[in-house]
N, C-alpha and C positions, 0 to 999 in steps of 0.2 A: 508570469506563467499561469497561477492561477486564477487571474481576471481572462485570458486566453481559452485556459479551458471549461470557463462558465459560459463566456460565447458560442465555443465550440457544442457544449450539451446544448446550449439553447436553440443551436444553429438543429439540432436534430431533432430539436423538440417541432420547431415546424415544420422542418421536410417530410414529419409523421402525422402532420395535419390539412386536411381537405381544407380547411376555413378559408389558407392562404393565399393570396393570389399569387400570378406568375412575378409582377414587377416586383413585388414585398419579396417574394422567395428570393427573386436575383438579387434583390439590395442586400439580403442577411449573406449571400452568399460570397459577394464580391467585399463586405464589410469584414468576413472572418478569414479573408485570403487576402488582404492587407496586415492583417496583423500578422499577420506568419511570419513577413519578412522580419521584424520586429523581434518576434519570440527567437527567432533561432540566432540574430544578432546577440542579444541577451544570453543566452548561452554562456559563452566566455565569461562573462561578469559575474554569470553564479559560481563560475567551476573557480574562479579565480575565489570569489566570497569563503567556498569551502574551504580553499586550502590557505587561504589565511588564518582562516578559525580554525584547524588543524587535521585536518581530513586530508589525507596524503596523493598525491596525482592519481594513484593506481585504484588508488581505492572511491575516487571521483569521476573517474575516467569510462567504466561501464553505465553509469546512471546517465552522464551526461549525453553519449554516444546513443543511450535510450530514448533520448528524450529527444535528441535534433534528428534520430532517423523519422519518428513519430509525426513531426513538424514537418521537417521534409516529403514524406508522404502525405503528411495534409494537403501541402501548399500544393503538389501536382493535380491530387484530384481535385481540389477547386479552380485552380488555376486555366484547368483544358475548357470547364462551364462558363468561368469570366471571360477567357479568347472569343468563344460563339459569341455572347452580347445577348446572348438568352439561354434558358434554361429550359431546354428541353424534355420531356420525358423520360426518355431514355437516359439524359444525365440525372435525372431526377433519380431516379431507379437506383441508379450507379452509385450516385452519393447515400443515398439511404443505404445500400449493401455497405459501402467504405466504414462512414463512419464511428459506428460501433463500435469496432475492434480498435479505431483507430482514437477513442474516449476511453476505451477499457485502456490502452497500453500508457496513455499521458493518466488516469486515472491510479494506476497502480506503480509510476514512476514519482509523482511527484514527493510521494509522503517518505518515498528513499531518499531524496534528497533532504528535509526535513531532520529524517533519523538521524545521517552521518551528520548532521551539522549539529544534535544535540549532543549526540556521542561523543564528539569530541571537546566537549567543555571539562571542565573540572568538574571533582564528583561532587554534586551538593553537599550545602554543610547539613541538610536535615533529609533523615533519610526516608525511605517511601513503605508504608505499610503494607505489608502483605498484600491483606486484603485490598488493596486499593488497586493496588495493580492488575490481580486476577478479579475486579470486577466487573461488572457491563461498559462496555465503551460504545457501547452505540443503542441510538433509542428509536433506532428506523424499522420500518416496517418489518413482516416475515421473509419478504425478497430480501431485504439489504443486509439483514444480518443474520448472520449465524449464532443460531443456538446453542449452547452447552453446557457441560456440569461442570462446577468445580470443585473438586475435592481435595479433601486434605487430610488422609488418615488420622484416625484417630492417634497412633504411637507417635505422631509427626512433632517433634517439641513442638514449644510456644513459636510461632512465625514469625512475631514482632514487626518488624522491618529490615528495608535491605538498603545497603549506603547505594544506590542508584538514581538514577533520571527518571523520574515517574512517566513524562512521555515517553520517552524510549523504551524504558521497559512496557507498558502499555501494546507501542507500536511493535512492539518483536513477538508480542504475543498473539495480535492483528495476522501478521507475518508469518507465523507458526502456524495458526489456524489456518492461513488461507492456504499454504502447500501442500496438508492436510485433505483441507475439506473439497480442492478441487479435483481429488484426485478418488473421494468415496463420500460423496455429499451426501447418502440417503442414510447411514446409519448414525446413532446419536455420539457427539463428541465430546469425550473427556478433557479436561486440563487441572491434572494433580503435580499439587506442591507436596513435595518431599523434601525432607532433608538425607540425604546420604556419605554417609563416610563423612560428614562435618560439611559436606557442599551442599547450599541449596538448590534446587532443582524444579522449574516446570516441566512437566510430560503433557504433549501435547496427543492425542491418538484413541486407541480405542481400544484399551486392557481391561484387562478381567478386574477391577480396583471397582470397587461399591458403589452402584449408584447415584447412593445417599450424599446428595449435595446441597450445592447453592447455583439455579438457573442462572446462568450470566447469558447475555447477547452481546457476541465479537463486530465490531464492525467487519462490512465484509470488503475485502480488500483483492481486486484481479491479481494472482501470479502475475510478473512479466520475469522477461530473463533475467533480469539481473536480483532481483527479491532472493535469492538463496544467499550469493555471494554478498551483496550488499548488507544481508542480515548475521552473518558469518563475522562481516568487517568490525561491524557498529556494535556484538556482543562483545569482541577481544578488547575494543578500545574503551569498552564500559566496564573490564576487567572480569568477563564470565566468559562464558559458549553459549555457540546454538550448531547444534548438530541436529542435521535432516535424514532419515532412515525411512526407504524405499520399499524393504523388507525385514521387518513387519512394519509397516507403515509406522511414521508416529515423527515428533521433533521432539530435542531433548534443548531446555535453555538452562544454562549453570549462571546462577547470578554470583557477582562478586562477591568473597569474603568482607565483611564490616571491617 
């Protein structure tokens, strides 16, 4: 799947280019609509992968339905340009509109697949540093990542470490940002590590807490539907939460007790 959806960007990468000609365009085009049948076969054999390494039907069952509707709408709109035997402008057009949205939703489905199948491991025997977790996970440009503070009050005990999955943890915080950020992208974003009542805690959001931090860049990661639920599943089985709040804006993640 994701050798599929590096085709699939690349496939847009020329449709947004004059250079190419019409036959090159039709070759990329009728090249990434063969594989489709492929990818959504493949399907089954992930969801099955999951739940053998311990991810539960229910909780595989949204990601997977993501990702083969995503596919299945690929393959039609390439599909109607491969029947003609050319590509036309207008299909040209069409696919350039498609696209997009349809990179954004295989873009922000796969790394939920990823999550639930870390999640479900046993908890490492060495656990993850605070600071490693709340720090930069992406070194991409101003577009691809988001910006933020991280802070950690000063009354905050020692942080130490947390008996979790450094990826996962990482990625829930990706996850957290991005339900966040897509929803008030212009003002600057916090994520404070708290300890309270003896549970440790990310806040992700935009409180009145100091702005005296450390610049971190989140990778930035498309919402799709199932990124709430999905991130919901993958905190419980990694023995915390992640609760998302609508008003006042913000996500709360409880990492596990040591």
């Amino acid at each position: 799947m994701r050798n599929g959806l590096g085709s699939i960007r690349n496939l847009q990468l020329i449709l947004s280019s004059i250079k190419v000609g019409q036959k090159e365009l039709y070759s990329a085009v009728a090249a990434v609509h063969a594989d489709c049948a492929p990818m959504i076969a493949s399907l089954n054999g992930l969801a099955d992968a999951l739940i053998r390494r311990g991810t539960s039907i229910v909780a595989a069952k949204p990601v997977m339905d993501a990702l083969h509707g995503s596919v299945t709408r690929l393959e039609a709109a390439l599909e109607r340009a491969v029947q003609s035997g050319r590509l036309s402008a207008a299909r040209r057009l069409a696919l350039e509109q498609a696209l997009p949205g349809l990179v954004e939703e295989l873009g922000g489905t796969l790394p939920l697949v990823a999550l639930l199948d870390r999640a479900a491991r046993p908890r490492p025997l060495d656990a993850s540093p605070v600071g490693w977790i709340h720090a930069s996970s992406s070194e991409a440009p101003a577009e691809q990542a988001v910006p933020a503070i991280f802070v950690s009050p000063a009354d905050t005990p020692d942080p130490g470490a947390l008996s979790v999955d450094l990826a996962a943890a990482k990625t829930l915080i990706v996850l957290g940002v991005a339900l966040v950020a897509q929803r008030t992208p212009a003002r600057p974003l916090q994520i404070v590590y708290a300890v309270r009542r003896g549970v440790s805690q990310t806040l992700i959001g935009f409180g009145a807490e100091s702005t005296a931090g450390v610049a971190v860049r989140i990778a930035g990661l498309p919402p799709v539907a199932p990124t709430l639920v999905c991130a919901q599943v993958a905190a419980r089985r990694l023995g915390g939460g992640f609760e998302f709040s609508a008003e006042p804006l913000g996500v709360c993640i409880s990492w596990p007790l040591s």
